[in-house]
C-alpha positions in Angstrom: 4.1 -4.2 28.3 1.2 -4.6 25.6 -0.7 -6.5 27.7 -1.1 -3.7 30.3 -1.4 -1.3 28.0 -5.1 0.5 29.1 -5.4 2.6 26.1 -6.1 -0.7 24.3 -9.1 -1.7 26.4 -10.5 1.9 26.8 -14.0 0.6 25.4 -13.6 -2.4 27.4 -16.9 -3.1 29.8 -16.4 -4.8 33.1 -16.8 -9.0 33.2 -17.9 -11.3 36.1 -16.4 -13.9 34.2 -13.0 -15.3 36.0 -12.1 -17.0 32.9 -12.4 -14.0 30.6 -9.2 -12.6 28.8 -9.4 -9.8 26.4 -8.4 -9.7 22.7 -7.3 -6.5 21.2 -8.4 -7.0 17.2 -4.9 -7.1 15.4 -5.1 -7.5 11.8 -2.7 -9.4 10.1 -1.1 -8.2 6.6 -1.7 -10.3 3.9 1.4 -12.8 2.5 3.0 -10.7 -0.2 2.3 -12.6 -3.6 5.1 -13.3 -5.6 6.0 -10.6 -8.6 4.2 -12.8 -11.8 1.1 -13.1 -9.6 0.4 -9.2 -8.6 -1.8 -7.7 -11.4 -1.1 -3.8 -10.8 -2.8 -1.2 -12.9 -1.0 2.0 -13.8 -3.6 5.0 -13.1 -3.0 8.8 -14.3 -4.4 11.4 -12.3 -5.5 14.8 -11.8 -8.5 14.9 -9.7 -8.5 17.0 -6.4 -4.1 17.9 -6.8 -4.4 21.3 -8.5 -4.1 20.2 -12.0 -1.1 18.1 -11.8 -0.7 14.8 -12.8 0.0 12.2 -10.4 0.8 8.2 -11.4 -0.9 6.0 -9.0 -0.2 2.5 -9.0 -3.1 0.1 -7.7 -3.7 -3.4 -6.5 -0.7 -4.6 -4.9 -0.9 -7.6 -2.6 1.1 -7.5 0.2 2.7 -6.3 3.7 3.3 -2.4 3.8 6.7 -2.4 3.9 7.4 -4.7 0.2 4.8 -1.7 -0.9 6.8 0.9 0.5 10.1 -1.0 -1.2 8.3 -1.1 -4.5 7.5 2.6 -4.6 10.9 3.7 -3.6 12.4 1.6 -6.5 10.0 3.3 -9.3 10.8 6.7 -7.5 14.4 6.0 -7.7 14.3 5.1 -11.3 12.0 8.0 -12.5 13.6 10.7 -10.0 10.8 11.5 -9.2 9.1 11.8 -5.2 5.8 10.0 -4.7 4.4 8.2 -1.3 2.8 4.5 -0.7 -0.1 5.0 1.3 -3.5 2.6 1.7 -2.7 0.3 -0.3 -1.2 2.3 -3.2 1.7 3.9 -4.7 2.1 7.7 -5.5 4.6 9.3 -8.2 5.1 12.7 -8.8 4.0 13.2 -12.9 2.9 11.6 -15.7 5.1 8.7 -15.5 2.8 6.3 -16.6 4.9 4.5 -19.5 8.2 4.6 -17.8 6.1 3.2 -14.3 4.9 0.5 -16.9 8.3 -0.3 -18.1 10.2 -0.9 -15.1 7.3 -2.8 -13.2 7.3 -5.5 -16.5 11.2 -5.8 -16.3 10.9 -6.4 -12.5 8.6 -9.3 -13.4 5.3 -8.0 -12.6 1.8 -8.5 -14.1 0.8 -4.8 -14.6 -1.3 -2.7 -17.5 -2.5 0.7 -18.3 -6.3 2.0 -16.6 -7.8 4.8 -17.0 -7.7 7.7 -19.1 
């Protein structure tokens, strides 16, 4: 059925050539790195959310859904919500130390940024 889906060639111009066959672009996710190879950086924020401070984790390597995995383990262990969205990972607070801590007994490469 995806190959006769039209909404996928909607900018699709007509081809006199009988040989033609057209490729949607489909990117592929990157091979999650193993945990001693990710260098993560622990962020605390404030900007644009009203005053309140929000822990953002940044440069994972990886598929979404190891990402998404990741941030529900440090929300579980901090009890806090959060998201994982483009690329990084969202908690609720300052959480910054405890974030550090659990990502360095996990067996991740990860430091303090920012202010």
């Amino acid at each position: 059925m995806a190959d006769n889906d039209w909404k996928s060639r909607l900018g699709m111009v007509y081809s006199t050539n009988p040989d033609f066959e057209y490729r949607t672009d489909e990117s592929e996710e990157p091979e999650t790195l193993p945990a001693a190879r990710q260098q993560l950086r622990v962020w605390l924020d404030r900007k644009q959310r009203a005053g309140k401070a929000v822990t953002i984790v940044r440069g994972f390597v990886g598929r979404d859904d190891d990402l998404a995995e990741l941030a529900r383990l440090l929300k579980t262990r901090c009890g806090v919500g959060g998201a994982a969205k483009e690329g990084e990972i969202l908690i609720q607070g300052d959480h910054r130390d405890r974030v550090v801590e659990i990502l360095t007994k996990a067996g991740y490469g990860c430091k303090k940024a920012g202010s």
